[in-house]
N, C-alpha and C positions, 0 to 999 in steps of 0.2 A: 112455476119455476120447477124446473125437471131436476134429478138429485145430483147429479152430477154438475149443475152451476151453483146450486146452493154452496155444496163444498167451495167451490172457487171462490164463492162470494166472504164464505166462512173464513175462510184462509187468507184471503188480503184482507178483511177486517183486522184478525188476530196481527198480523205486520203491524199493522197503526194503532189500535187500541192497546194502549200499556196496563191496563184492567184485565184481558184477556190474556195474556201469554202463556198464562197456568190455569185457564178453564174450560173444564171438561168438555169432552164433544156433547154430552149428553147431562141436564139438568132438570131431573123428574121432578116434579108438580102434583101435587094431594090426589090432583084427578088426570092425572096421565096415562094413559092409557094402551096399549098396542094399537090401536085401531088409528088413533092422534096425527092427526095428517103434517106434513115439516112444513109447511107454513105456520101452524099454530104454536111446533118445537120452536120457533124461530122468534116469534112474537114473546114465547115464556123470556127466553137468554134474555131478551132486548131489557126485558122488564126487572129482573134481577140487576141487570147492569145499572139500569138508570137510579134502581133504588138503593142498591153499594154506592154506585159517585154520590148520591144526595149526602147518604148515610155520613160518609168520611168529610164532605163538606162541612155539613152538620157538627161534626165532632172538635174540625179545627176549629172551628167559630169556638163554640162550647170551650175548649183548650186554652184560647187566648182571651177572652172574656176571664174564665178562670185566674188566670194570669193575672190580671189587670184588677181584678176586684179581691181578690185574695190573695197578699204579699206574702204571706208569713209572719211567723214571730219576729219582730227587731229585737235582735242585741242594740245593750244601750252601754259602750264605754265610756269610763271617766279618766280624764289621765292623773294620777296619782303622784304627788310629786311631793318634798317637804321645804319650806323655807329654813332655811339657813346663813345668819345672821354671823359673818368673818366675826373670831374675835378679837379687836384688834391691839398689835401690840406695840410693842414700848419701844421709841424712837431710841436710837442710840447713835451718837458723834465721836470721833476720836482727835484729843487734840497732840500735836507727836511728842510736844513734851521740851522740856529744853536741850540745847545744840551737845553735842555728843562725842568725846575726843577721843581717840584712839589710843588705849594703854598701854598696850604692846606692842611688839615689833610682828608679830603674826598676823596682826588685825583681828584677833576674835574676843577681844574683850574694848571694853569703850568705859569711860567716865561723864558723866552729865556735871558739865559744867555750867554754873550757877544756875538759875531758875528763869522758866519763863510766865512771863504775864497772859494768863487767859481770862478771855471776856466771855460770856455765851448770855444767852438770854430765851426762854420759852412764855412760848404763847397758848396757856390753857393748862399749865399745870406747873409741880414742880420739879426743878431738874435737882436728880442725885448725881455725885460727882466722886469718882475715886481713883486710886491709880493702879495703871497695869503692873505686876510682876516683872521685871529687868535683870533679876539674878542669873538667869541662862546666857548673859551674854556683857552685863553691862552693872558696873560698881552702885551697890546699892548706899554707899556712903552720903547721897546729898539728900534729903528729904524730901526732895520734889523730883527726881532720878527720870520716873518714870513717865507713858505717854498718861495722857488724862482721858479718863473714859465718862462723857455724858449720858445719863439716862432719862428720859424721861417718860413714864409711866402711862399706861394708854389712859384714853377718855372714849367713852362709849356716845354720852352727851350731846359732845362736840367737838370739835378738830382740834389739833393742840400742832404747835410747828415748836422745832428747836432747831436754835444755828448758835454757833461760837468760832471764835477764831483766838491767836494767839502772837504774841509777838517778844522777841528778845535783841539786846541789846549790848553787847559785848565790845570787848577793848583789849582783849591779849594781846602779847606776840606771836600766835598765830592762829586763833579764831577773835576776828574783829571783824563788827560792822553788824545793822538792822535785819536780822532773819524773818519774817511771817510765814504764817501759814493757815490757813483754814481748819476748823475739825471737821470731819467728814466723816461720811457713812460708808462701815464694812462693804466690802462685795467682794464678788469670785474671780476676779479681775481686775488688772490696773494697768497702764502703762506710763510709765514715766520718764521725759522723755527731756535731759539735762545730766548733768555730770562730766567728769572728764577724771580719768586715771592718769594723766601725764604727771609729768615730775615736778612736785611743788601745787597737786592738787590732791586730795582726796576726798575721795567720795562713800558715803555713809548710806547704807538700804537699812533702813528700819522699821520691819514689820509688826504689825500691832494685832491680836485677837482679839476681839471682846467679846466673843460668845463664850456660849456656858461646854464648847466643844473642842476639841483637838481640831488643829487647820492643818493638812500636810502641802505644802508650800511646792512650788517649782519656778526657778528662775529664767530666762533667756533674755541675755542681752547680745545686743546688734552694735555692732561699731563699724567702723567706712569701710570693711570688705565684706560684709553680711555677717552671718550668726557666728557668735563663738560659740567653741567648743569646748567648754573645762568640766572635771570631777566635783562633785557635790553641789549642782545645782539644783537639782529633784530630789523629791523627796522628804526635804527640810522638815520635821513637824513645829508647831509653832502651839507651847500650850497655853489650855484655856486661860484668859482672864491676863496674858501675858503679851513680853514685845522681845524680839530678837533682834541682834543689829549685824548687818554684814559688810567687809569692807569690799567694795568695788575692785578694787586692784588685787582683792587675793582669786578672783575670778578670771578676769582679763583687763593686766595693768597695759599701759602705753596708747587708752584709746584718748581720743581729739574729744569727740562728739557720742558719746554712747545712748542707746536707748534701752531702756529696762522691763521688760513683760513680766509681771508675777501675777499667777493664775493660782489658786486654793481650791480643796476639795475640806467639803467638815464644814470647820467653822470657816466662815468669811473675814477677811484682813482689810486693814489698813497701812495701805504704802508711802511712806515718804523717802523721798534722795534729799539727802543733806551735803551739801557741797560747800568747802572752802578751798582759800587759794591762798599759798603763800608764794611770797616772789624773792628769791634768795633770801634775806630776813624781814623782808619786810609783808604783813599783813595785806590779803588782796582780799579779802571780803567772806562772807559767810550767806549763802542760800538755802533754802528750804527749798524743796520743788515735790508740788505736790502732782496727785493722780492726773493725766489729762484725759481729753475724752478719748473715746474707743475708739478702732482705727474707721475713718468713714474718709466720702470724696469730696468733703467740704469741710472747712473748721474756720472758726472765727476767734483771732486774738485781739480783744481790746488794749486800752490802754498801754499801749509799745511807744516805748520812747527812743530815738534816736539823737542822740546827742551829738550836737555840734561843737562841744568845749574845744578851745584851742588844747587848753590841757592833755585832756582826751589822745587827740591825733596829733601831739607829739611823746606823748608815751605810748603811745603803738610801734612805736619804731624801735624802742628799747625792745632789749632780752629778755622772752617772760611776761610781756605786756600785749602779744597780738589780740589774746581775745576780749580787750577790752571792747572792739566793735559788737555795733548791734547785729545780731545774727538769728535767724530762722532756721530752726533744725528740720528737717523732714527724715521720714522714714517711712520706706513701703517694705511692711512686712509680708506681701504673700512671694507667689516663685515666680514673677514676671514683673520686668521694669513698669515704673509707673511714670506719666508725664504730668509736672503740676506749674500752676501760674500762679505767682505771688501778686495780689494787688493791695497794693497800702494806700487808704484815704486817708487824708491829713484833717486837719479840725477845720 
């Protein structure tokens, strides 16, 4: 091979060999010599090459073997965490207490007219019973004034339940007739959805505290053109251990069908509407209406009676007597009409 094709041969070697890009024209050897003919320079390169590709073979193998049999150290985590066992606490009912008459001509003061009968009964301990404070709003003259506040006491052990309820029974000239009502549990919210501020009704909000806290109170009632608007609905504080009573008509008199929202921050309340009816002099009944469920797109009302008395439907036609029919109140509190279907099953 004459020198001038060796170079050639040299030179498209290095294009294809990615080993040689960066190696020297010349690779002296222990015994190289001047004299060293370029066929034997040619044979040295070949040899270094072959022996770097093994080399670096060699190494990867070596690398990943390494790999493979030497992990490293493991970290070893524990998740750390502590059990924590709720403590739990002490059930509490409110019962609203007996029916409530209105003293003044203002509406902010009220008399508890005679007493009512409360039953309750717990399951797994015992129930304390005491009553709330009424002086903020309501004559503390009768000994039984105020609403009844159930406690009863947690149990670690085992479950404990407590329910009560209440009932009164009246004969004036203008609170007459069977009132009931449940005791029930505080919460942040109510709606109650009954009353009526027309002329020869009035309706009674009696809010109840039983925490050991200040409730600050806010009202919104809805009547057949949406929300009213009146002064001193927000706001209200309601203190601890206590019950305030508010007249419906010093809010917004003249409604048909009113519906009542009271929301609390603090301590949590208990809400009852107490409604009676007189009809020129004569006694048209006395109701309790308690909390109903929160506003959803389905609700179930048991035991609805609709009555057929002849009686009945011919005092509807007198003045003063329309709403003695049976009647379903709805209310869609958000900002867009709602479409609902009433379906009544019979027994």
């Amino acid at each position: 091979m004459t020198e001038s094709d060796r170079k050639s041969f040299e030179s498209m070697r290095a294009a294809t060999d990615p080993y040689s890009l960066h190696e020297p024209e010349h690779i002296p050897a222990a015994d190289d010599s001047a004299d060293a003919t370029p066929g034997k320079q040619g044979a040295i390169r070949a040899g270094v090459r072959t022996v770097t590709a093994v080399a670096g073979i060699a190494l990867a193998v070596l690398v990943i073997g390494a790999a493979t049999v030497f992990t490293g150290p493991r970290v070893l985590t524990r998740q750390i965490g502590t059990l924590v066992t709720p403590a739990p606490a002490a059930q509490q009912r409110v019962c609203p207490g007996p029916v409530q008459e209105v003293s003044d001509e203002a509406g902010t003061r009220f008399l508890a007219v005679g007493a009512a009968s409360e039953n309750f009964r717990a399951i797994g301990g015992t129930v304390f019973s005491d009553r709330l404070d009424t002086s903020a709003s309501a004559s503390a003259s009768a000994p039984n004034a105020g609403p009844l506040r159930l406690t009863l006491p947690p149990r670690i052990e085992n479950s404990s339940f407590l329910a009560g309820s209440q009932s009164q029974l009246l004969s004036g000239k203008e609170l007459s007739g069977l009132a009931v009502a449940e005791c029930t549990q505080a919460s942040g919210e109510s709606w109650l959805v009954g009353g009526s501020t027309e002329v020869g009704r009035t309706s009674v909000l009696l809010i109840s505290n039983p925490s050991t806290v200040p409730a600050t109170v806010s009202i919104e009632i809805f009547g057949e053109s949406g929300k009213v608007s009146a002064p001193g609905m927000a706001g209200l504080t309601i203190a601890p251990a206590s019950a305030r009573g508010f007249s419906l008509a010093g809010f917004a008199p003249g409604l048909i069908s009113p519906a009542i929202h009271v929301s609390s921050r603090g301590g949590q309340v208990v809400a009852t509407l107490q409604q009676s009816t007189v009809r020129t002099l004569q006694a048209g009944g006395v109701d309790l209406v308690g909390a109903a469920q929160l506003p959803n797109r389905s609700a179930i009302i048991p035991g609805l009676v609709v009555s057929k008395s002849a009686a009945v439907t011919a005092a509807q036609g007198a003045a003063g007597f329309g709403d003695l029919e049976t009647a379903v109140r709805l209310i869609a509190p958000g900002s867009r009409d709602a479409t609902a279907t009433v379906t009544i099953t019979p027994e």
